[in-house]
C-alpha positions as CSV (number, residue, x, y, z in Angstrom):
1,X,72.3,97.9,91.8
2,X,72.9,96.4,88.2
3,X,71.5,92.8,87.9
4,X,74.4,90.0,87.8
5,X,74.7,87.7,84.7
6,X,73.1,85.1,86.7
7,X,70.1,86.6,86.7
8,X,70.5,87.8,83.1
9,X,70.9,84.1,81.7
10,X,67.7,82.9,81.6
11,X,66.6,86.0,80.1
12,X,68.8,86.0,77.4
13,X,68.5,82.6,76.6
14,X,64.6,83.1,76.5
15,X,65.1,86.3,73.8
16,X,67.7,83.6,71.2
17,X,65.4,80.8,71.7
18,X,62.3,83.4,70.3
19,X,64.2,84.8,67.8
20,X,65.7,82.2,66.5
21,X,61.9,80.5,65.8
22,X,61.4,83.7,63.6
23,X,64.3,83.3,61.0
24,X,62.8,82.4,58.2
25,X,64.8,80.9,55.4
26,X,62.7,80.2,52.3
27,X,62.5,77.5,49.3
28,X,62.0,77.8,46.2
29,X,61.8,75.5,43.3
30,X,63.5,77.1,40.1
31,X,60.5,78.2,38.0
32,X,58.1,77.6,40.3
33,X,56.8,73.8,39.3
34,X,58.6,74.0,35.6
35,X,61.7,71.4,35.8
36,X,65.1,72.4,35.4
37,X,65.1,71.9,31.1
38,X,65.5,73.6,27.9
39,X,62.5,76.8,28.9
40,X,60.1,77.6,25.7
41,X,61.8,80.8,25.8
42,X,65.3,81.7,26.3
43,X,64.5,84.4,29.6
44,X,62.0,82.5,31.2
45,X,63.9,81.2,34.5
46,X,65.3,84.8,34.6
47,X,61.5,86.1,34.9
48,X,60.5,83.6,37.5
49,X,63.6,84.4,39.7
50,X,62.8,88.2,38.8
51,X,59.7,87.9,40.8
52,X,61.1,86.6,43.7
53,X,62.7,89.0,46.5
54,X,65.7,86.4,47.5
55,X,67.5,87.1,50.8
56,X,70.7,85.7,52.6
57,X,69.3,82.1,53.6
58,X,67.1,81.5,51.3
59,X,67.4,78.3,49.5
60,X,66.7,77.2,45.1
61,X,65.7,73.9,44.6
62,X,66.3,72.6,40.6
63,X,64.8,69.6,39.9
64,X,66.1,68.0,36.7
65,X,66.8,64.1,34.7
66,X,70.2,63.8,36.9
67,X,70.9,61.4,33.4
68,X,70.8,64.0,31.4
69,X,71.3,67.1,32.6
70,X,73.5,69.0,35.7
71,X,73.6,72.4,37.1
72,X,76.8,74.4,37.3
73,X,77.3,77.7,38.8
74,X,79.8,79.8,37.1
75,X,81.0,83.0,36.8
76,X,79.1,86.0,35.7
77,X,81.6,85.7,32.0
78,X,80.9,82.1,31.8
79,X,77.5,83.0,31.9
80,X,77.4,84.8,29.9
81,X,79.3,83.1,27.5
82,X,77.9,79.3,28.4
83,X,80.7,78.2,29.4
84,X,80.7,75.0,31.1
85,X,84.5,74.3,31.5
86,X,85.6,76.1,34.7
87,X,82.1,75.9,37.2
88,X,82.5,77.5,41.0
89,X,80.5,74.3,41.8
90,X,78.7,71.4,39.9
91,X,75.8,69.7,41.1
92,X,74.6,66.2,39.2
93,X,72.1,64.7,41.8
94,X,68.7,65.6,40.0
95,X,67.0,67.3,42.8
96,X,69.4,69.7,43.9
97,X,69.1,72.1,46.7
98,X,71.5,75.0,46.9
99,X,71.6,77.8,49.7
100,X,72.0,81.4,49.5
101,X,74.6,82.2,51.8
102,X,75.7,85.9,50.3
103,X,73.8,88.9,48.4
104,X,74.7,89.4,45.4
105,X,74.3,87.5,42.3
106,X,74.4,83.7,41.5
107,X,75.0,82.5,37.9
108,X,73.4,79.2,36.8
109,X,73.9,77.2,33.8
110,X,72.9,73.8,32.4
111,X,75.7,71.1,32.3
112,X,74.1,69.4,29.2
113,X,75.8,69.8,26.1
114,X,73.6,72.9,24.3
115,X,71.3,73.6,26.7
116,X,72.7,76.8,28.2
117,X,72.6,78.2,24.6
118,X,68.5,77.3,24.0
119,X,68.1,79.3,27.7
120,X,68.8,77.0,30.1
121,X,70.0,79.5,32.4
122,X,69.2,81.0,35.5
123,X,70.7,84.3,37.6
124,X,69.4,84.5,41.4
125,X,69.8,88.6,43.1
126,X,70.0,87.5,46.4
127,X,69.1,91.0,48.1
128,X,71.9,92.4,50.7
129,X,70.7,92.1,55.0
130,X,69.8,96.3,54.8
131,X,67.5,95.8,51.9
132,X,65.5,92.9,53.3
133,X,65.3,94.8,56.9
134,X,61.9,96.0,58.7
135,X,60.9,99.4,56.7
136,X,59.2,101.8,57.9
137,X,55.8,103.1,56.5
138,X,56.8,106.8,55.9
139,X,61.0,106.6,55.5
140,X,62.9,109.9,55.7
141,X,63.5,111.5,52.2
142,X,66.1,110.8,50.5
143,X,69.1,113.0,49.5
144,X,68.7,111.6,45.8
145,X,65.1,112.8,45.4
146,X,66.3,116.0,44.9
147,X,67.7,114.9,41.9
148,X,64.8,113.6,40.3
149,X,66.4,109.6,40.2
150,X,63.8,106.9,40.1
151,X,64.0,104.9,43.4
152,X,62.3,101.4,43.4
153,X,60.3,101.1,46.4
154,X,61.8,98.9,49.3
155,X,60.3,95.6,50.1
156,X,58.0,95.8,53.1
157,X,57.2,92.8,55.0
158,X,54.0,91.2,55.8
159,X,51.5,91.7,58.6
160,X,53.0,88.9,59.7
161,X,55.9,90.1,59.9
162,X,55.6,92.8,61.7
163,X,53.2,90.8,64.3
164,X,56.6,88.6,64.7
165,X,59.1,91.7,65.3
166,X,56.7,92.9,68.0
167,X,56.0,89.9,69.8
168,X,60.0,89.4,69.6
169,X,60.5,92.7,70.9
170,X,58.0,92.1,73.4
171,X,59.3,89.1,74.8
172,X,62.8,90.6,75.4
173,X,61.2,93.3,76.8
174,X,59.7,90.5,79.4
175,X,63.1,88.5,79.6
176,X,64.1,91.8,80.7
177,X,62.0,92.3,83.4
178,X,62.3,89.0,84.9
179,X,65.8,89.3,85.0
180,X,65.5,92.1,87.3
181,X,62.5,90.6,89.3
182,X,65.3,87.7,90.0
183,X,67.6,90.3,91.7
């Protein structure tokens, strides 16, 4: 006899309630503790946010003289170009936090007249859900290695990490069997 949704509930609502403690969103404050200003060289907020492994969720914090200076994110042309007359979204507040709600890239530029041109600029890869995924410790081979292409390795997550997917999987595993023990 299949167990009703009655008896499911509680089991279900114990398995969101765990895995929603797990989702980890992260901060980060642009160039670590360096403030949002002209860099003492031009690439240096791109080699901070190179370093980092940004995922859907994640959050940039740029702290900054709100008097004399802004953030804008623009387009990947403006960008390019510094141009500040057209921004996706403008952000003046001096402590501004901004959430990384698709992968892809973001484009950043300084508001202040001449600062995107001396550097002040950032772009944020925000890595797409299957590339910041559980992987596995020995993957299947490719169908590109055959072809002798340079594959970077895939981010693999911390002990902890792991520790959290298996308690998670665990305790649905439990909601599980309780639901059928309430049958």
């Amino acid at each position: 006899m299949a167990p009703s949704s009655k008896n499911l509930m509680p089991c279900l609502a114990l398995v969101i309630l765990v895995s929603s403690s797990f989702c980890e969103a992260r901060e980060f404050v642009v160039g670590g503790k360096r403030s949002w200003e002209i860099p003492s060289s031009p690439d240096e907020f791109n080699k901070w946010a190179e370093k980092v492994r940004f995922e859907i969720g994640d959050s940039i914090v740029v702290k900054y003289d709100s008097k004399n200076d802004s953030v804008l994110e623009v387009s990947e042309e403006n960008y390019n170009n510094c141009n500040k007359s057209n921004p996706i979204k403008s952000y003046d507040d001096g402590n501004t936090k901004i959430t990384l709600d698709r992968s892809g890239p973001f484009f950043f530029i300084s508001g202040a007249q001449g600062h995107c041109e001396k550097g002040e600029k950032l772009v944020v890869k925000v890595l797409s859900a299957k590339h910041s995924g559980f992987v596995p410790s020995s993957p299947a081979p490719s169908p590109l290695d055959d072809h002798n292409i340079a594959l970077a390795p895939a981010p693999k997550k911390s002990a902890a990490s792991a520790l959290k997917a298996s308690f998670l999987g665990g305790a649905a595993v439990v909601g599980i069997n309780y639901g059928f023990l309430l049958m």
